[in-house]
C-alpha positions as CSV (number, residue, x, y, z in Angstrom):
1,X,-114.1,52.1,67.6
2,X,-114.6,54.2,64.5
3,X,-115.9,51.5,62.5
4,X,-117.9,50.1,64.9
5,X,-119.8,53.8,65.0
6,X,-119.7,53.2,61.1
7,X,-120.9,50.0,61.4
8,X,-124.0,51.6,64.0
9,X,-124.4,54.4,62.2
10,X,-123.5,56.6,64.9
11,X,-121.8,59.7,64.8
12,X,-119.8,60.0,68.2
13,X,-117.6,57.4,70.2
14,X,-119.2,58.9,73.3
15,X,-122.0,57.5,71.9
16,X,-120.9,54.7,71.3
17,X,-118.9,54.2,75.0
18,X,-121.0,56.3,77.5
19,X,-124.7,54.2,75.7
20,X,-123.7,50.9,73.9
21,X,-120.7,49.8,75.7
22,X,-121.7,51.0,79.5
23,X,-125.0,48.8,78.8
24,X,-123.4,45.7,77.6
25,X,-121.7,46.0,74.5
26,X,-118.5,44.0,74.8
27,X,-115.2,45.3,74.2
28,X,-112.0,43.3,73.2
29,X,-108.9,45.2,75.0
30,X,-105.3,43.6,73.6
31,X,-102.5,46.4,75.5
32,X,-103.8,49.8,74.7
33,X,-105.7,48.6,71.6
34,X,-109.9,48.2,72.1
35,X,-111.5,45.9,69.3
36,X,-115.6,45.3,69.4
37,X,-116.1,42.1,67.5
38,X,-119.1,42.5,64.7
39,X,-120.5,39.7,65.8
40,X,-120.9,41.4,69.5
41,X,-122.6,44.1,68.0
42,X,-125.1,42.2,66.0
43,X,-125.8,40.1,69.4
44,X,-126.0,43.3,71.5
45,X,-128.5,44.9,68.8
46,X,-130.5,42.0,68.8
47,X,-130.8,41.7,72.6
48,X,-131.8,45.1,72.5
49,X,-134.5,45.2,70.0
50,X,-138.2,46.2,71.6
């Protein structure tokens, strides 16, 4: 989650959970461990773009 904030140049995982993921970003969850795939973000970014 931390380098995915890195990675969107965001500061907060709130951010990056309550704007990003609750609209679509997808999130990878093995057991208690949540992964976002890069390629996911690039996708969701580009989806996004206006």
């Amino acid at each position: 989650m931390k380098q995915a904030c890195e990675y969107l140049n965001i500061k907060s995982v709130n951010t990056l959970k309550n704007r990003f993921i609750a609209t679509g970003l997808k999130v990878t969850v093995i057991g208690s461990v949540k992964r976002i795939d890069i390629r996911d973000i690039d996708i969701f970014v580009e989806e996004h773009k206006i």
